[in-house]
TORMITI-945666 format. One record per residue (C-alpha): residue in three letters; y, z, x. Coordinates in steps of 0.05 Angstrom, whole numbers, padded with zeros to 5 digits, always signed. Layout:
N
ALAYZX
...
END
This chain:
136
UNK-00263-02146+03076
UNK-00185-02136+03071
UNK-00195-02074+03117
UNK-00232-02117+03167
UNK-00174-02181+03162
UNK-00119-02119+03164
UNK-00158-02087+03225
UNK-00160-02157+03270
UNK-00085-02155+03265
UNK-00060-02138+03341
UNK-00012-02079+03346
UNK+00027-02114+03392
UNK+00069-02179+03386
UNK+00120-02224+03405
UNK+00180-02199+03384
UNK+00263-02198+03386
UNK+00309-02137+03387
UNK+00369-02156+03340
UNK+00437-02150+03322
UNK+00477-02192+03271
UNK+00542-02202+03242
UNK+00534-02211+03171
UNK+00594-02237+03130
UNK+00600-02268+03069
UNK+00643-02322+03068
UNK+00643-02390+03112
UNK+00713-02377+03143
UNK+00703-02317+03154
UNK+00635-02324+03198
UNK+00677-02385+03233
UNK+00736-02338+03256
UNK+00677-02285+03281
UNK+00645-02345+03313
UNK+00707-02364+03348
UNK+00723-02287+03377
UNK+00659-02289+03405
UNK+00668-02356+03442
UNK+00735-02333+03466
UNK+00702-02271+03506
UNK+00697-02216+03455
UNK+00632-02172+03466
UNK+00594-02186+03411
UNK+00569-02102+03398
UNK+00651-02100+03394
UNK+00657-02152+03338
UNK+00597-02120+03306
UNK+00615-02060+03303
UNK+00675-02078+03272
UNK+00650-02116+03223
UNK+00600-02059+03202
UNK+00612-01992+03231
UNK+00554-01964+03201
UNK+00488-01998+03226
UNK+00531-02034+03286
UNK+00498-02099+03262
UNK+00429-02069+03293
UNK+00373-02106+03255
UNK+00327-02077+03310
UNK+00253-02108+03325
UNK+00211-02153+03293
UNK+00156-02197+03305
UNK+00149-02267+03272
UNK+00134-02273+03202
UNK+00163-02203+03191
UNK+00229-02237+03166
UNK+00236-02263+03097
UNK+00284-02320+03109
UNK+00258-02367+03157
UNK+00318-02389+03193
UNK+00341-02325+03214
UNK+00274-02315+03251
UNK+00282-02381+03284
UNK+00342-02374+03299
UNK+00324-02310+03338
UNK+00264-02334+03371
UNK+00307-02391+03401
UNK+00353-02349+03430
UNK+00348-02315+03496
UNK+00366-02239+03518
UNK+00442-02238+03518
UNK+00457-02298+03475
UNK+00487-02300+03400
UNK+00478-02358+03353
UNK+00516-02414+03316
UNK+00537-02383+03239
UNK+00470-02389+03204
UNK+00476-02389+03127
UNK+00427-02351+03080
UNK+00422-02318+03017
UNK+00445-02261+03045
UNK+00512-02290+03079
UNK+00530-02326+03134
UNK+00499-02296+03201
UNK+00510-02286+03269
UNK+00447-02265+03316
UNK+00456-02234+03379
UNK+00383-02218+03416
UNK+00385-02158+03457
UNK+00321-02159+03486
UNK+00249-02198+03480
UNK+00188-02175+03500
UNK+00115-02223+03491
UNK+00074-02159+03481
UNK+00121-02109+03440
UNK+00091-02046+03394
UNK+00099-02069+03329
UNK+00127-02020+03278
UNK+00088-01987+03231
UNK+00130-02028+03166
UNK+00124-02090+03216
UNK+00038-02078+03224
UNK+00032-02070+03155
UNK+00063-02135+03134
UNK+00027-02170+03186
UNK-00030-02145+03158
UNK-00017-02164+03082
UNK+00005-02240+03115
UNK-00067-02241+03142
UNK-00096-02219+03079
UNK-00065-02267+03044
UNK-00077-02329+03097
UNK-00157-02312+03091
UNK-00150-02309+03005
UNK-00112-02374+03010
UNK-00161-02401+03050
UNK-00220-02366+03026
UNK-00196-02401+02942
UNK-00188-02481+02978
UNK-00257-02467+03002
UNK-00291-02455+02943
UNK-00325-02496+02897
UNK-00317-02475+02814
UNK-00366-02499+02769
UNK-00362-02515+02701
UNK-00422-02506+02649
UNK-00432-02554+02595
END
């Protein structure tokens, strides 16, 4: 049965390409917040921030994320515009959507937990709809 739930997943979805400035203080997101809103380029101010990864969080679907707000955050924004400071248990964030596409390949990493979501949706459902009897 799980290979049948897993299977009925689509391979494509709705989905957001990402990039973030992630800092981890208040102020600090604030001041970040403020270049931006003065005319900074926000791959500039992210790649300052974290020369590494450039802030790229990349694509990802809904219900791929494992805090909430950041993935509504994202999915409110359109192509080309960043976000308020969002805080999480990471830090405070700053989301900046690069691109959106309704109908996106979904990563293999993004599939599979799409696929375990399902799985778990149809056990959740599949325990409230039974019935356990108890013998006397």
């Amino acid at each position: 049965m799980r290979d049948q739930i897993a299977a009925s997943v689509p391979a494509t979805a709705d989905q957001v390409h990402v990039n973030q400035i992630l800092l981890y203080n208040a102020d600090a997101a604030q001041q970040a917040l403020s270049y931006l809103k003065s005319g900074w380029k926000f791959t500039d101010l992210a790649a300052q921030y974290d020369p590494v990864t450039k802030g790229e969080l990349g694509w990802f679907p809904r219900g791929y994320l494992s805090d909430p707000a950041i993935e509504t955050a994202a999915f409110a924004l359109q192509p080309d515009q960043y976000s308020d400071v969002i805080q999480t248990q990471a830090g405070f964030i700053i989301l900046y959507v690069v691109a959106r596409e309704p109908a996106h390949l979904l990563s293999p990493d993004a599939l599979l937990t799409l696929q375990e979501h399902a799985v778990q949706a149809w056990l959740v459902q599949q325990r409230n709809a039974s019935k356990i009897l108890f013998a006397p």
